[in-house]
C-alpha angles and dihedrals in degrees: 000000000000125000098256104046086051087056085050089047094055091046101058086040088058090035095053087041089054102045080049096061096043121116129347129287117239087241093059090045092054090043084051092040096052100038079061094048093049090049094042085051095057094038106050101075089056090047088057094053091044093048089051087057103041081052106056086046095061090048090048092051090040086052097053091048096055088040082052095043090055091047087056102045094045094058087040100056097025093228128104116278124201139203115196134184112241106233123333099341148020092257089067087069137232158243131246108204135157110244099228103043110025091227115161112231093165143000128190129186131219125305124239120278094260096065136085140174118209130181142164100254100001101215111221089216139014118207127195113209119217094265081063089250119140097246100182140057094042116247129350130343133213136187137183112206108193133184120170113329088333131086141177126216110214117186138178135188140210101272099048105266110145118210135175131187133176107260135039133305106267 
């Protein structure tokens, strides 16, 4: 065989080899397609558990750093600062305004269904006085922000300090 037509030889062999490995069977696509539903189907319990409490962290996080903002702008300022719960509950959100003047610092909206903030008693508003202590309500408060099996502990005390910790109040 001469040179050339070896050459042409090799390249229909390459070209058919090519078209033949292009794209994917139907039958390929629905084994790919079942093997993720199976696993989706497995997985996605776990993954609401994990989102509730991935929720209720960022709120809890969201929450102290609106507590620690008011702080702030109240000794700032030297005015009282308030932080008040938007509706019936905490996970409806909240606003952070100075008392004087009315004037909105922060505002954040409701928290998603799977959250929830309890409390024993559940003040409807905290107020920092200009010194940065918490004046009302009277004494510390604690609340349990819980979403799924998790939950988050935020507490504050009288003078302003802001702590969370993984778990419950207890």
């Amino acid at each position: 065989m001469a040179p050339s037509c070896a050459l042409a030889s090799l390249a229909r062999r390459a070209a058919r080899g090519r078209r033949s490995a292009r794209g994917f069977t139907l039958v390929e696509m629905m084994t790919v397609v079942s093997i993720l539903a199976v696993m989706l189907g497995i997985l996605a319990p776990s993954f609401t558990g994990f989102l509730a409490s991935q929720q209720a962290k960022s709120l809890t996080y969201d929450l102290t750093s609106d507590l620690m903002l008011a702080r702030n702008e109240a000794l700032k300022r030297n005015v009282n600062v308030v932080v008040t719960r938007a509706g019936s509950g905490w996970e409806q959100g909240w606003t952070v305004a100075t008392v004087a003047t009315a004037e909105q610092l922060s505002r954040r909206n409701a928290a998603a269904q799977a959250v929830s903030i309890t409390g024993s008693p559940v003040p409807a508003s905290i107020t920092f006085g200009p010194n940065g202590r918490v004046s009302a309500p009277i004494g510390s408060v604690r609340l349990t922000i819980g979403g799924g099996t998790s939950s988050r502990c935020l507490e504050l005390d009288p003078s302003g300090r802001v702590r969370t910790h993984i778990g419950a109040c207890s």
